[in-house]
N, C-alpha and C positions, 0 to 999 in steps of 0.2 A: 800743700801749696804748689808742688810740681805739677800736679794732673791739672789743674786751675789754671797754672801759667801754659802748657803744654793745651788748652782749650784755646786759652785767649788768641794765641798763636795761629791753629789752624783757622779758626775766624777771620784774625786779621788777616792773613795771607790768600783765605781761600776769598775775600771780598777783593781785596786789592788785586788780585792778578787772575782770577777767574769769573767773576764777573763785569757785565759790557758796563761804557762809558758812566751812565750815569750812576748805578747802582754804585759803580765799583768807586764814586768818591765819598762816600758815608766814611764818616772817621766812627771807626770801631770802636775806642778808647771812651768816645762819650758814649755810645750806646752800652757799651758795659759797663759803666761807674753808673749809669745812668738807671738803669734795671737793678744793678746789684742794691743801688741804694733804696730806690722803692720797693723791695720786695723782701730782702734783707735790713735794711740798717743797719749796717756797722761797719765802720771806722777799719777796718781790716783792709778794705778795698784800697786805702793811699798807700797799704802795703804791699799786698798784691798788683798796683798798679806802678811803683817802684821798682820791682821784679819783673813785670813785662817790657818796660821802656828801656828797663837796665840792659835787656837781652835784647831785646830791639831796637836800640842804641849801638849791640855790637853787632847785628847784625846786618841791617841797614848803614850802608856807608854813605856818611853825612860832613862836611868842609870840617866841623870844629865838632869837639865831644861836648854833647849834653845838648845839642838842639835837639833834641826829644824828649830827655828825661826829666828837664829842667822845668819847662813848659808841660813835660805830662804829671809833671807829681804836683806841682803847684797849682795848676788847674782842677786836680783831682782833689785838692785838699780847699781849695776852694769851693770847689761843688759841693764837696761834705758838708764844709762849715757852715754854707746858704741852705740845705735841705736842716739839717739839726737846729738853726737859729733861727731862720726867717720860715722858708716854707715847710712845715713841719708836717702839713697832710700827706697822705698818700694819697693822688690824687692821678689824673690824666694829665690835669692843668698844671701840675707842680711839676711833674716828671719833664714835659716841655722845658717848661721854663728853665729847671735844673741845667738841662741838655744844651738848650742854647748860652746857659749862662759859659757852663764847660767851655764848651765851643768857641768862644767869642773871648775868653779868658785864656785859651790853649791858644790862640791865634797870634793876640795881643803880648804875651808874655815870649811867645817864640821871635816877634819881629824888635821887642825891648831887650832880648837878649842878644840876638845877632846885631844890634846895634851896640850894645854896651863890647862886644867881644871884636869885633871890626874897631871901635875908639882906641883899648889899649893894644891891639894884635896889628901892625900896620899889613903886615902878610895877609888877610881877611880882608874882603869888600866888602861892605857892607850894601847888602842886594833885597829887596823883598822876594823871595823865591817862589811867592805864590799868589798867583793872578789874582784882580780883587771881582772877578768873573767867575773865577775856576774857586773862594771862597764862597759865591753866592748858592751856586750850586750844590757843592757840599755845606753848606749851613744850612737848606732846604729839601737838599736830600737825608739829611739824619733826622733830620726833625720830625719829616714824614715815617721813616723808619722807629724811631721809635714812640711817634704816638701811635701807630699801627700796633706796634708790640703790647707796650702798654694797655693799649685799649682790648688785643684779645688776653692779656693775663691779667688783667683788672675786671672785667666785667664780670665775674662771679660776686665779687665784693659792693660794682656797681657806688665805685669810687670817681667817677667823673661826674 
């Protein structure tokens, strides 16, 4: 699980801060739950994605603890539960869908939580820290990112 979480990491860091504007807003968290779960299946991934947010939670300094972890493990156990129950193909079209469900659920759950933690914390304002421009972007840039991926590691199976 160390070399796993020790990937995820240089990933995320090498997109976030070494590539230009547009690349570097892909949220990396969905494109790896996102492949792990079409290529793999299994349920390991909300654990392994627990351990990266856990450590990227302490590493990234952020106003209140858990606007990472809270939002990434629940988004991540969401995506699981919608590929296992609803979309169950392994598909091009599934893997999107997956990805933006992720996405749109990690978003969602980040701005209900800095809301719920601002109500009882009065020290905490409760802000949306992320432009609904600077989400269109990165909800369009992952999307592309991993139906790219997808479509060159699926197309042996000829699953789209």
């Amino acid at each position: 699980m160390g070399g796993m979480l020790l990937l995820f990491f240089v990933i995320q860091f090498s997109v976030s801060y070494l590539m230009p504007f547009p690349v570097s807003t892909v949220h990396v968290p969905t494109l790896i739950v996102t492949l792990y779960l079409l290529l793999k299946e299994r349920r390991r991934i909300v654990w392994y994605m627990f351990g990266f947010f856990f450590l990227l939670e302490l590493l990234v300094p952020s106003v209140i603890y858990g606007y990472m972890i809270i939002p990434g493990v629940l988004s991540t156990f969401f995506a699981y539960w919608c590929h296992k129950f609803f979309f169950t193909n392994r598909s091009l079209y599934t893997g999107v869908l997956v990805a933006g469900i992720m996405l749109l659920s990690y978003r969602s759950i980040e701005i209900i939580y800095s809301f719920v933690v601002s109500a009882f914390m009065p020290t905490v304002v409760f802000s949306i820290s992320f432009p609904l421009a600077l989400f269109g972007i990165e909800f369009f840039m992952t999307l592309g990112v991993v139906s790219i991926l997808l479509f060159l590691l699926l197309r042996e199976k000829k699953l789209f």
